[in-house]
TORKOL-4160 file (C-alpha; in steps of 0.2 Angstrom, whole numbers, padded with zeros to 4 digits, m for minus):
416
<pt num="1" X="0665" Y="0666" Z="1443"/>
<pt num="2" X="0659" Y="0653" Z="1452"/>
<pt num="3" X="0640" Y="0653" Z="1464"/>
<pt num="4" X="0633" Y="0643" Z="1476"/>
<pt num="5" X="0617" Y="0636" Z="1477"/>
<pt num="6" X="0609" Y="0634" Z="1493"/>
<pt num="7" X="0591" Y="0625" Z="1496"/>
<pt num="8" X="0588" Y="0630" Z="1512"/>
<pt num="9" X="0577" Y="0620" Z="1525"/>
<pt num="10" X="0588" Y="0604" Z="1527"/>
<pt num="11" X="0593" Y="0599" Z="1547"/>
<pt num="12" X="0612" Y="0596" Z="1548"/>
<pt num="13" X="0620" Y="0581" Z="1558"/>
<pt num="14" X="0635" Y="0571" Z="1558"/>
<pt num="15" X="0655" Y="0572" Z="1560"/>
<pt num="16" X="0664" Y="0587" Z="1549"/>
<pt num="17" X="0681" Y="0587" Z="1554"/>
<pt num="18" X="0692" Y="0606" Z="1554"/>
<pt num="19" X="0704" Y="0612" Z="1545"/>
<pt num="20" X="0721" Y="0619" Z="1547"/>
<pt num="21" X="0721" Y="0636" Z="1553"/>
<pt num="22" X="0724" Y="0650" Z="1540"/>
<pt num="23" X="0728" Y="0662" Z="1549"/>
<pt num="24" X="0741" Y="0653" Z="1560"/>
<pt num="25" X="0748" Y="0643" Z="1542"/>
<pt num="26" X="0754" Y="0661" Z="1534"/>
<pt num="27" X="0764" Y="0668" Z="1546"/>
<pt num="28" X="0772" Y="0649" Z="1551"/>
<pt num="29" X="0775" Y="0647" Z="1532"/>
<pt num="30" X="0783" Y="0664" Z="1530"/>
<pt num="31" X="0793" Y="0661" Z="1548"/>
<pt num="32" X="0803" Y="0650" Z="1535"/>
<pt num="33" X="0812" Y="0663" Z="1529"/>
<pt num="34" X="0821" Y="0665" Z="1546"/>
<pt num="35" X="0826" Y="0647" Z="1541"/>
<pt num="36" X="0842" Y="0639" Z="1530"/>
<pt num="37" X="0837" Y="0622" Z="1527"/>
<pt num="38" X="0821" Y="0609" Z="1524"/>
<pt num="39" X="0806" Y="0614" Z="1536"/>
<pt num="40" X="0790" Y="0603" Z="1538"/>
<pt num="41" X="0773" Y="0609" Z="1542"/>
<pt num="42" X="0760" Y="0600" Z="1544"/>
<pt num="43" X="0740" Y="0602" Z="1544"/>
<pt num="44" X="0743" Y="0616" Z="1530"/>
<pt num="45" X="0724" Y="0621" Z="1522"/>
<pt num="46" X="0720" Y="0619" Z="1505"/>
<pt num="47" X="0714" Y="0638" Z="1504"/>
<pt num="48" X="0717" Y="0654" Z="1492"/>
<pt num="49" X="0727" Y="0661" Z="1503"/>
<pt num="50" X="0739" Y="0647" Z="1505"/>
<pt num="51" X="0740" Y="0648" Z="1487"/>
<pt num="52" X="0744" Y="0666" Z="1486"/>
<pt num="53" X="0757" Y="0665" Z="1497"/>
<pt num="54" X="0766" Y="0652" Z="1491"/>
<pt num="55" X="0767" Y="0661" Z="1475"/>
<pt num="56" X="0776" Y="0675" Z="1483"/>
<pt num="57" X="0786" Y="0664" Z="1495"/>
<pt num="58" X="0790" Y="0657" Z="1479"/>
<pt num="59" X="0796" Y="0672" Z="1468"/>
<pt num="60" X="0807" Y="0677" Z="1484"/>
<pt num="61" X="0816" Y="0659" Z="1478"/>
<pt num="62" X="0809" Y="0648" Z="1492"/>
<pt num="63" X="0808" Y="0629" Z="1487"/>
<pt num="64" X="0790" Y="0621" Z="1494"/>
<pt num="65" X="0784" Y="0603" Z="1490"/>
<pt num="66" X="0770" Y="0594" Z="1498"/>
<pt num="67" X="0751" Y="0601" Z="1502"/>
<pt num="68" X="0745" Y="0595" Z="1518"/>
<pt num="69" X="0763" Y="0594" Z="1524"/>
<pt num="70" X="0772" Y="0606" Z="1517"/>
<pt num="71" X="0792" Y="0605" Z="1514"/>
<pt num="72" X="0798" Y="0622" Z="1514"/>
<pt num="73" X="0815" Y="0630" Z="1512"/>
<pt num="74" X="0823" Y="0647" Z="1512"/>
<pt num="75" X="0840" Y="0642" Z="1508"/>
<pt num="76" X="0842" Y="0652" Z="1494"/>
<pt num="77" X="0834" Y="0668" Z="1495"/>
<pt num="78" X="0837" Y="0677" Z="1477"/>
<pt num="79" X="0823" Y="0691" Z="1479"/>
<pt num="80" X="0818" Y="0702" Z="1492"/>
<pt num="81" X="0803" Y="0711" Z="1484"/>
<pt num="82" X="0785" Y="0708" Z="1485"/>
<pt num="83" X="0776" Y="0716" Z="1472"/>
<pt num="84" X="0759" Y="0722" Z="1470"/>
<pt num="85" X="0754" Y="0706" Z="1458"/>
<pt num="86" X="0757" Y="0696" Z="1472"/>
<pt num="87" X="0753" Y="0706" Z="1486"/>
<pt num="88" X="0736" Y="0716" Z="1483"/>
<pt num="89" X="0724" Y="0700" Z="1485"/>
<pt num="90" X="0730" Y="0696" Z="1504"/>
<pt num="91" X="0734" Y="0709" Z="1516"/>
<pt num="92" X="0744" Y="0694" Z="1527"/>
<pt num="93" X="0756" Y="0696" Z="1513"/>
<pt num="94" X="0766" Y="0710" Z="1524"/>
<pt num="95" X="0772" Y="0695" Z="1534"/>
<pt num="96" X="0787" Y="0694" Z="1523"/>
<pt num="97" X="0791" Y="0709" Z="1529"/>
<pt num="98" X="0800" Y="0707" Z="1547"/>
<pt num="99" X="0807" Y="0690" Z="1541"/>
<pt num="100" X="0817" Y="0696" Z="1527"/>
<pt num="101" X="0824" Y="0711" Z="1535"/>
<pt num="102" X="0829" Y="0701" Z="1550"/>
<pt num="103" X="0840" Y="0689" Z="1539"/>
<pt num="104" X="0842" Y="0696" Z="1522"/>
<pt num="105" X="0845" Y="0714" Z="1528"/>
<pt num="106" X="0832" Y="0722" Z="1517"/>
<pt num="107" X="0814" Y="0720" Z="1510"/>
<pt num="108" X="0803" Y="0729" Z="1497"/>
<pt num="109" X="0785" Y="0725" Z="1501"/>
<pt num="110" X="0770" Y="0732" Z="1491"/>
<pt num="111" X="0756" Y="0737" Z="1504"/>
<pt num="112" X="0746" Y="0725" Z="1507"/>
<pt num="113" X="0725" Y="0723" Z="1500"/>
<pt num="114" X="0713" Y="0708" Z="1505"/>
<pt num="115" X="0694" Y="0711" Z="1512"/>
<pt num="116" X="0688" Y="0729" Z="1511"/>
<pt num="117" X="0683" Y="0726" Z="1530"/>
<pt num="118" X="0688" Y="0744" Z="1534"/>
<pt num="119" X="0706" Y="0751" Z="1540"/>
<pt num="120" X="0722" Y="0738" Z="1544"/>
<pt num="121" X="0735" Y="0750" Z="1543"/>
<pt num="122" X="0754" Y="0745" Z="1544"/>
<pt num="123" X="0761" Y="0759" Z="1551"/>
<pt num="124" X="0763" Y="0748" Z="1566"/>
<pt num="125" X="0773" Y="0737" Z="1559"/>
<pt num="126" X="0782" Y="0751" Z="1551"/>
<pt num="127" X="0786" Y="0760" Z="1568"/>
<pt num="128" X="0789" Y="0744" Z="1578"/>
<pt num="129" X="0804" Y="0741" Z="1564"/>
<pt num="130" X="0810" Y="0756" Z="1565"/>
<pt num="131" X="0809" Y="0755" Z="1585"/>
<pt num="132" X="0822" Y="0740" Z="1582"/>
<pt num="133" X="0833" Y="0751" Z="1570"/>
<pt num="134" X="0829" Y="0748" Z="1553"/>
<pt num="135" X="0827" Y="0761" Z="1540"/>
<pt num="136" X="0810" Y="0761" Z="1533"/>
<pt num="137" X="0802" Y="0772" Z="1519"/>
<pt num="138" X="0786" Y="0772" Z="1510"/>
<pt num="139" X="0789" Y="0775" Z="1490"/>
<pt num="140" X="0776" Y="0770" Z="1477"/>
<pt num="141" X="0766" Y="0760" Z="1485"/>
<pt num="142" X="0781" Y="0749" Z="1493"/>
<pt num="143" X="0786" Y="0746" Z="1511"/>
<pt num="144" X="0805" Y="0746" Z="1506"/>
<pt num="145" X="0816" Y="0743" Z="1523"/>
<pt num="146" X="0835" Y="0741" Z="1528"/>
<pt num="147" X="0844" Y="0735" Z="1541"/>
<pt num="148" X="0863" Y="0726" Z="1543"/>
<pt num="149" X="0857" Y="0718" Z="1559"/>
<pt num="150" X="0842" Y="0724" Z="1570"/>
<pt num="151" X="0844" Y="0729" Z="1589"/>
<pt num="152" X="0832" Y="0726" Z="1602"/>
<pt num="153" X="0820" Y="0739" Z="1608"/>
<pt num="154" X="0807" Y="0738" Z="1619"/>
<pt num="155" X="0791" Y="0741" Z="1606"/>
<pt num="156" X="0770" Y="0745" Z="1612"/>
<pt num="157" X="0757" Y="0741" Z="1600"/>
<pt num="158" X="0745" Y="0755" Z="1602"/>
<pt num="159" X="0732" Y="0745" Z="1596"/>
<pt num="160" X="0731" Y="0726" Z="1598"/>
<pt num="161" X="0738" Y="0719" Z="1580"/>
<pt num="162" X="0739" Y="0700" Z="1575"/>
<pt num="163" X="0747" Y="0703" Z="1560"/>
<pt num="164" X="0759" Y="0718" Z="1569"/>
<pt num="165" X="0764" Y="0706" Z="1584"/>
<pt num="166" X="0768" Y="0691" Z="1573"/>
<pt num="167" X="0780" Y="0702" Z="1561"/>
<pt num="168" X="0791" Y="0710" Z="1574"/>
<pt num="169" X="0790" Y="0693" Z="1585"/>
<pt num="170" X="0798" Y="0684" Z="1569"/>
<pt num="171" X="0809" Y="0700" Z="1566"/>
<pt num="172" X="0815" Y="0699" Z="1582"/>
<pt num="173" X="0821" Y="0682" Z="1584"/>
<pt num="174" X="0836" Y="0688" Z="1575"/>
<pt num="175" X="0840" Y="0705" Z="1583"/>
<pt num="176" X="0853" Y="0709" Z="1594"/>
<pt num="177" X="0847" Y="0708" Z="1611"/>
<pt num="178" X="0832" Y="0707" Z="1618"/>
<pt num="179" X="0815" Y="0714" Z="1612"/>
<pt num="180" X="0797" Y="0718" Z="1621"/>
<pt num="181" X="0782" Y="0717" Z="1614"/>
<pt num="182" X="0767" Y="0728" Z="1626"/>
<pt num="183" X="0750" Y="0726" Z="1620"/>
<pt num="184" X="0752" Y="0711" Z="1610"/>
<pt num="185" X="0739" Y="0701" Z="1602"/>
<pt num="186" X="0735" Y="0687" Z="1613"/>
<pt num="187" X="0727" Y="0675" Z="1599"/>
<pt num="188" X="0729" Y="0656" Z="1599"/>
<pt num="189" X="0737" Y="0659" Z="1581"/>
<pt num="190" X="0752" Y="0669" Z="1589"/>
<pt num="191" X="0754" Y="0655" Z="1602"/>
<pt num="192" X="0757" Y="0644" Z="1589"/>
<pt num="193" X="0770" Y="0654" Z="1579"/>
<pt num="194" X="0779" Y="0656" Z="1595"/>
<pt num="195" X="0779" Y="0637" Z="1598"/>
<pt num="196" X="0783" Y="0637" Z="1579"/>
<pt num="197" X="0801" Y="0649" Z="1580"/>
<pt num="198" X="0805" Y="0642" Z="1597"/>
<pt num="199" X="0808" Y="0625" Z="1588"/>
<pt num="200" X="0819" Y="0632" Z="1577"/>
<pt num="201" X="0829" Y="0640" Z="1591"/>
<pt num="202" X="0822" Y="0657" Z="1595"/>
<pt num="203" X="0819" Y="0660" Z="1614"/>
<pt num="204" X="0803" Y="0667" Z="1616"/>
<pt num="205" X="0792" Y="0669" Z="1633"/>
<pt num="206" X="0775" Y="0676" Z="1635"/>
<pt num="207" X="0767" Y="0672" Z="1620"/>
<pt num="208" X="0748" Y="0672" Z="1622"/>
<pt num="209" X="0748" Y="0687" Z="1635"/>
<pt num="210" X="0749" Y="0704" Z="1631"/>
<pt num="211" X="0768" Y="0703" Z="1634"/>
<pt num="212" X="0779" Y="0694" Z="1625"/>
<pt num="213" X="0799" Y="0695" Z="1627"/>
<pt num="214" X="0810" Y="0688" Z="1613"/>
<pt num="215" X="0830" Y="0687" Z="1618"/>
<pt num="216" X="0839" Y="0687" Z="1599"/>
<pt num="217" X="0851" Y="0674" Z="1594"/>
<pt num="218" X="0862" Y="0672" Z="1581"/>
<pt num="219" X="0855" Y="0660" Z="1569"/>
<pt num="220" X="0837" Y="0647" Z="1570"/>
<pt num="221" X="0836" Y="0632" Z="1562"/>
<pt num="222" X="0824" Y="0619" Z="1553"/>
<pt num="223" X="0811" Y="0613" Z="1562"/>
<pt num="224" X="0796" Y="0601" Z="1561"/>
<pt num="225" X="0779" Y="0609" Z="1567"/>
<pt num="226" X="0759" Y="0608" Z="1566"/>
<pt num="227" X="0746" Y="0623" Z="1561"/>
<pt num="228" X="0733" Y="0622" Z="1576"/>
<pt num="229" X="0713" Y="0618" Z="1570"/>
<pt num="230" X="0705" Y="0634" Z="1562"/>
<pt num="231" X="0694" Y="0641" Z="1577"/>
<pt num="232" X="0684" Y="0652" Z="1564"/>
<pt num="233" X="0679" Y="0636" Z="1554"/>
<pt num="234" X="0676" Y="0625" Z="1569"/>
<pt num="235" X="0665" Y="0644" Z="1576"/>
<pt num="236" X="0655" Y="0643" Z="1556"/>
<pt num="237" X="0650" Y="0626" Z="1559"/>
<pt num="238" X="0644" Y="0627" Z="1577"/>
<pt num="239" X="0632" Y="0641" Z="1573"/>
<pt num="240" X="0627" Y="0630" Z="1556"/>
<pt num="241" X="0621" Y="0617" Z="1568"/>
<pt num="242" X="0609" Y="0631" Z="1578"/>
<pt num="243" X="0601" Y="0640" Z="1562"/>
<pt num="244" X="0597" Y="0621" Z="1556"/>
<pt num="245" X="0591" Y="0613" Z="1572"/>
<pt num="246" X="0603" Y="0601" Z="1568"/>
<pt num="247" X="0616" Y="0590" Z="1580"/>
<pt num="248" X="0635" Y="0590" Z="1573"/>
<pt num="249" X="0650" Y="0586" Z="1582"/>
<pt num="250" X="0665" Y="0595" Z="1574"/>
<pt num="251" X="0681" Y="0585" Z="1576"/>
<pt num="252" X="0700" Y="0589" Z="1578"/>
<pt num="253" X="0698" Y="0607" Z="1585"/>
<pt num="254" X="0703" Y="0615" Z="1602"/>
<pt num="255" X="0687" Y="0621" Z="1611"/>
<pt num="256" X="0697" Y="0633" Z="1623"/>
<pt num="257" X="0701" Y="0642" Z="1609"/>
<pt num="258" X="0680" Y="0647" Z="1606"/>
<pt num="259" X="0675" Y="0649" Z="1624"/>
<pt num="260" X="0668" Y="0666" Z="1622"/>
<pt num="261" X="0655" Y="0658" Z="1606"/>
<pt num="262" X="0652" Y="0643" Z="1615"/>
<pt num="263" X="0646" Y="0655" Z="1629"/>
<pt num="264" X="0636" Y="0663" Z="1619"/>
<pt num="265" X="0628" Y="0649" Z="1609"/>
<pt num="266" X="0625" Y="0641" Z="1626"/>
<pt num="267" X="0614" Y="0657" Z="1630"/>
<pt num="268" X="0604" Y="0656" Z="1615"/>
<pt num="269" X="0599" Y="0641" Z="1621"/>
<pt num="270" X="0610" Y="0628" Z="1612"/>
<pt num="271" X="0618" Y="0612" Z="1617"/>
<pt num="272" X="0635" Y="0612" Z="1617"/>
<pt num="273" X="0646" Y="0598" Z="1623"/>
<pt num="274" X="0663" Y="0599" Z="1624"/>
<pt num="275" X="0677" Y="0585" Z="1624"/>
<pt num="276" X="0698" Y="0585" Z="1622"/>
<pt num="277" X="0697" Y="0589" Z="1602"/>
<pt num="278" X="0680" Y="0589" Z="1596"/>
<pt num="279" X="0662" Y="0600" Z="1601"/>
<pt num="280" X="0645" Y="0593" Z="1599"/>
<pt num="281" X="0631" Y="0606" Z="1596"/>
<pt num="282" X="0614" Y="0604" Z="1595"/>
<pt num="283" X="0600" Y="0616" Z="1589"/>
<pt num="284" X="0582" Y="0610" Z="1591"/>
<pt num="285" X="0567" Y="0622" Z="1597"/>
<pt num="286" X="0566" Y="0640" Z="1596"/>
<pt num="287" X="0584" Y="0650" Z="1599"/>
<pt num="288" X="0583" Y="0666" Z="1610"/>
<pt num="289" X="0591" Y="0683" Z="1604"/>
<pt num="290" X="0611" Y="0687" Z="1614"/>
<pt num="291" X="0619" Y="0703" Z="1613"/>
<pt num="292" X="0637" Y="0701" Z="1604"/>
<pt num="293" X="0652" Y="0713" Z="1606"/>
<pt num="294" X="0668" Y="0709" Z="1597"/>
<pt num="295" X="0684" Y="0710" Z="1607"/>
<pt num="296" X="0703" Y="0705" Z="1603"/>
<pt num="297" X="0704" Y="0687" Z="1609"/>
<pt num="298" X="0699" Y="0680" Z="1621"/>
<pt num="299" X="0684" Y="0690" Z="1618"/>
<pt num="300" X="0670" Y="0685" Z="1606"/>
<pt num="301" X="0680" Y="0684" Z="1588"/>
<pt num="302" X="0676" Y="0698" Z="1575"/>
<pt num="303" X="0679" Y="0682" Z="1561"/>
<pt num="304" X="0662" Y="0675" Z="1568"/>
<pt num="305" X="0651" Y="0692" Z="1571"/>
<pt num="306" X="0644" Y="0690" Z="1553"/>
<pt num="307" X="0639" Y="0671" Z="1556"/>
<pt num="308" X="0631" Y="0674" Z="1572"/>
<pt num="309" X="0622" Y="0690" Z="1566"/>
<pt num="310" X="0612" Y="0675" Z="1554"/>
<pt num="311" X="0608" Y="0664" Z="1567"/>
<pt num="312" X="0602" Y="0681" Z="1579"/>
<pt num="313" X="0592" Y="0686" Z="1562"/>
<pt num="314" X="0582" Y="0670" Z="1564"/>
<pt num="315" X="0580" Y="0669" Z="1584"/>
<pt num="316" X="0567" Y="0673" Z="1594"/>
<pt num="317" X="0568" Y="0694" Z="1602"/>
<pt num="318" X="0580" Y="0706" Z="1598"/>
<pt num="319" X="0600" Y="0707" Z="1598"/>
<pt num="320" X="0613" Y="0721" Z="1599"/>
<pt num="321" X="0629" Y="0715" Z="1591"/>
<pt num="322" X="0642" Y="0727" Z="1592"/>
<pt num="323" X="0658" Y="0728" Z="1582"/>
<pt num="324" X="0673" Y="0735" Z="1589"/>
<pt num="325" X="0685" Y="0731" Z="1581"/>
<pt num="326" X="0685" Y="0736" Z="1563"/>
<pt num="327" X="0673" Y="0750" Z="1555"/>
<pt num="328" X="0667" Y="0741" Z="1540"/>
<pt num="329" X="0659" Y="0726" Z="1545"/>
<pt num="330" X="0643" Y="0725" Z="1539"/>
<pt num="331" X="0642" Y="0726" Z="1522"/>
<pt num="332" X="0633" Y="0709" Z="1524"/>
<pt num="333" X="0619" Y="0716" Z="1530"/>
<pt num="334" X="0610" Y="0722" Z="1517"/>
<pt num="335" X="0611" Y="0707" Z="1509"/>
<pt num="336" X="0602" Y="0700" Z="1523"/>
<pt num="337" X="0590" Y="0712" Z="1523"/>
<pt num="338" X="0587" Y="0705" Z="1504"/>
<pt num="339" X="0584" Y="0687" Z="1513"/>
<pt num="340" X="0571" Y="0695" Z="1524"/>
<pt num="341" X="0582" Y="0699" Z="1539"/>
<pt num="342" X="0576" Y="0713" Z="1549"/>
<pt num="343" X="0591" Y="0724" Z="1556"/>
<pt num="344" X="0594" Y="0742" Z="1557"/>
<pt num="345" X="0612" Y="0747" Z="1559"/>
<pt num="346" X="0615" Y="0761" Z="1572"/>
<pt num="347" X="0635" Y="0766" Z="1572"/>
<pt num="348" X="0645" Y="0750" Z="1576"/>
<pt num="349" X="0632" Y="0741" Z="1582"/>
<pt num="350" X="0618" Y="0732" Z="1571"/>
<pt num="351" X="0600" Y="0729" Z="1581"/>
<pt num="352" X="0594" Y="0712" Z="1574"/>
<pt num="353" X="0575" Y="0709" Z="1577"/>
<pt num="354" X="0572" Y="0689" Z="1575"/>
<pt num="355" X="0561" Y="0680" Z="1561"/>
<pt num="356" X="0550" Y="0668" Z="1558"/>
<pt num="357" X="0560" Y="0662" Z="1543"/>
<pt num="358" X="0574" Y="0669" Z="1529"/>
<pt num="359" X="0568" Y="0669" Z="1511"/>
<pt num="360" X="0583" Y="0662" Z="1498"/>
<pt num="361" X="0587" Y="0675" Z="1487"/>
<pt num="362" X="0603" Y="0681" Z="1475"/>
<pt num="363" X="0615" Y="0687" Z="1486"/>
<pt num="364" X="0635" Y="0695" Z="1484"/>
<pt num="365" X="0646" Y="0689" Z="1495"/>
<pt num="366" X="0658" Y="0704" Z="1499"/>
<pt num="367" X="0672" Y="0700" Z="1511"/>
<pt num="368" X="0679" Y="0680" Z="1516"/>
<pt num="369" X="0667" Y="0680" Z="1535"/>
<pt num="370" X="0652" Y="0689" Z="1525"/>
<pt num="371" X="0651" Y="0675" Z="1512"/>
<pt num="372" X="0649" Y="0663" Z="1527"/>
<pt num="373" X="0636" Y="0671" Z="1536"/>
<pt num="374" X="0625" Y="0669" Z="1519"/>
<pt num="375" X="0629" Y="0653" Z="1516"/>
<pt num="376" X="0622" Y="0650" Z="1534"/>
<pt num="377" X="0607" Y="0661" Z="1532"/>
<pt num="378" X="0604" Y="0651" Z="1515"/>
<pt num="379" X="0604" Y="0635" Z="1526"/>
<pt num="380" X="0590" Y="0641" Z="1536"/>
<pt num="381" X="0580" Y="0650" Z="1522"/>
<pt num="382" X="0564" Y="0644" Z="1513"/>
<pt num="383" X="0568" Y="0641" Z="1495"/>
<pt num="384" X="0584" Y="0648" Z="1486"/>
<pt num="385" X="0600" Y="0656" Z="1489"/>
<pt num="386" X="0611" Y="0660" Z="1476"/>
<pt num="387" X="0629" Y="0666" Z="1483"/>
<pt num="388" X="0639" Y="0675" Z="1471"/>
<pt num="389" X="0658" Y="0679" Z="1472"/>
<pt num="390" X="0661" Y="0662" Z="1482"/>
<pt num="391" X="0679" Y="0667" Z="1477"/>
<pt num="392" X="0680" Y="0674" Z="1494"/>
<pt num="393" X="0673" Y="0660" Z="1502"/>
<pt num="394" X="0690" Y="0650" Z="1496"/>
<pt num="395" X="0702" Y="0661" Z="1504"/>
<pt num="396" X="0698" Y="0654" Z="1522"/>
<pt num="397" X="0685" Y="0638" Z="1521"/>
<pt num="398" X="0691" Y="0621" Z="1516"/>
<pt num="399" X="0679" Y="0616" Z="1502"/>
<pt num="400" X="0663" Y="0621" Z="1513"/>
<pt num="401" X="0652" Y="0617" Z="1501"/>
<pt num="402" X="0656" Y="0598" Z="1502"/>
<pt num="403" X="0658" Y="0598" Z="1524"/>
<pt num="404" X="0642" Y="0603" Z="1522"/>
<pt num="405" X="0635" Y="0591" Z="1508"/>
<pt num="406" X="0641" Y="0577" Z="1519"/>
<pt num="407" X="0631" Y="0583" Z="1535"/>
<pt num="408" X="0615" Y="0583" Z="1525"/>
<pt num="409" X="0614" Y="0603" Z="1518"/>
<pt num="410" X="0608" Y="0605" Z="1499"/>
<pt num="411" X="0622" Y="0615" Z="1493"/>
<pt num="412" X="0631" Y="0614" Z="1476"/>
<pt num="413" X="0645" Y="0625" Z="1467"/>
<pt num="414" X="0638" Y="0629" Z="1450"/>
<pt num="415" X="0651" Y="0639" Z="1436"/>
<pt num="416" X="0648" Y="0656" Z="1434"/>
């Protein structure tokens, strides 16, 4: 397995420009199975993930070519199971789930694995497609479901679910009539697959509100679409230019979509500038400790409570950040604490008492958004961090350790 070694201590400065987003890429790459015929997007990461999925995409009979814009067609569909081989690395992988119901009448999913961050159940997507009148059972292991053409229901999420909205969204397109969603997910990721099937024909109104009506029709088509800039990557590097003092703009993101960080980075005592596409954020001086509470969007994203809890773990007074919205979040803590960090976690909140300086340590990355907030804290440590497990690392960031590299940092992948 491969490490990364991090000398901390350097200022960071310059132009790093985002990614794609992956968590908008999956689900527009599995929309495709709604499709017959050659889709392009575009702006598609050069992540783990991507990888995985196109592996299962794959074994469904899907034709891909390209990287960064990927050819995709579902023409041929010869398979409509995901097993656990493919499955258990990536819970997004349920996102075959609603598509390949919706057109092929059936699916047989493994339940899903991914980062041990604590409960993601399906059983919302399970009820919402049985609310649309599919016949779903649970049998070793598999989500197996079955349909000859799904009706439209009106469906409420009793807890806000990316992953469940975008599902039964893309199962929906297809059913007969016209489906509700109520307490959907309003992230910028949904808004994007609903810009995504509305150019292959779906008709689709309220995307990015908490309601969002899909009227079914009878077949979509091919499109060509975009995958918006990753708002967690663009988050990563704004907090790297507070914890270094340094002054980076990060290019070819949507600020609206981090209004609630930039807030808060701005309260720390930040400068943060904000144009059409790119953000220029500059550190310098002392930082002051902000409270932190994660929310569904548009509150302050739980993909960046790690990565701020490093910059709180080096500002000046103490911070309460608050997790809200999954249970098991803060297993970078104690690696952390190895680094010299001082915070005590009481329930779902972890109190973070500033320090002078980190000290570089070996360190375990333990989830995708833990292995990010070390690398930050190795940033701004005296000495060495050594980050093992960087596999996780490669499920959402972009070849970090070279955007990096090129704004000044001291950071090398080493083999294991």
């Amino acid at each position: 397995m491969d490490k990364m070694v991090i000398v901390g201590g350097e200022r960071l400065a310059g132009d790093v420009r985002i990614s794609g987003a992956k968590n908008a890429a999956l689900p527009i790459m599995a929309s495709a199975l709604l499709v017959d015929g050659w889709n392009a997007f575009h702006n598609i990461p050069d992540l783990a993930d991507i990888r995985t999925i196109k592996r299962l995409l794959r074994s469904l009979g899907v034709e891909m070519e390209g990287e960064e814009t990927l050819q995709v067609n579902a023409g041929r569909i010869t398979n409509c199971e995901a097993s656990y081989d493919l499955v258990r690395t990536m819970r997004a992988s349920i996102l075959v789930l609603g598509p390949l119901v919706a057109r092929m009448g059936e699916a047989r999913v493994s339940l899903p694995g991914g980062c041990a961050i604590g409960a993601r159940p399906v059983n919302l997507h399970i009820k919402a497609l049985q609310e649309l009148g599919a016949e779903v059972t649970l049998k070793d292991g598999y989500v197996e479901a079955k349909a000859s053409r799904l009706k439209g229901a009106s469906i409420y999420f009793d807890i806000s679910t990316v992953t469940g909205t975008e599902n039964i969204m893309m199962a929906a397109t297809l059913a007969e009539g016209t489906t509700v969603l109520n307490n959907a997910a309003r992230e910028p990721e949904i808004a994007n697959l609903a810009e995504v099937l509305t150019g292959m024909g779906a008709r689709i109104s309220g995307a990015g509100t908490d309601t969002i009506v899909i009227e079914g029709v009878e077949s979509l088509h091919p499109v060509e679409a975009a995958v918006i800039p990753d708002r967690i990557e663009a988050g990563t590097f704004l907090i790297a230019a507070g914890i270094t003092g340094g002054d980076v703009r990060i290019v070819g993101c949507n600020p609206l979509h981090l209004e609630a960080l930039i807030a808060k980075l701005r309260d720390a005592g930040m400068r943060i500038d904000v144009a059409d596409d790119s953000i220029r954020a500059a550190g310098g001086g002392t930082l002051k400790s902000v409270d932190v509470k994660t929310l569904p969007y548009p509150g302050f994203p739980t993909d960046l409570q790690a990565q701020i809890m490093a910059l709180m773990a080096v500002s000046d007074g103490l911070s309460i950040i608050t997790e809200t919205v999954f249970e098991n979040r803060f297993m970078h803590v104690g690696e952390m604490i190895r680094m010299g960090a001082d915070i005590v976690i009481q329930g779902k909140s972890a109190v973070v008492r500033g320090v002078p300086k980190l000290r570089g340590a070996p360190v375990m990355a333990t989830d995708l958004r833990a292995s990010a907030s070390l690398i930050l804290a190795g940033l701004a440590a005296e000495g060495t961090t050594v980050l093992s497990r960087v596999y996780h690392i490669d499920r959402g960031y972009q070849r970090i350790e070279k955007k990096l590299s090129a704004l000044g940092a001291d950071i090398r992948r080493v083999a294991g």
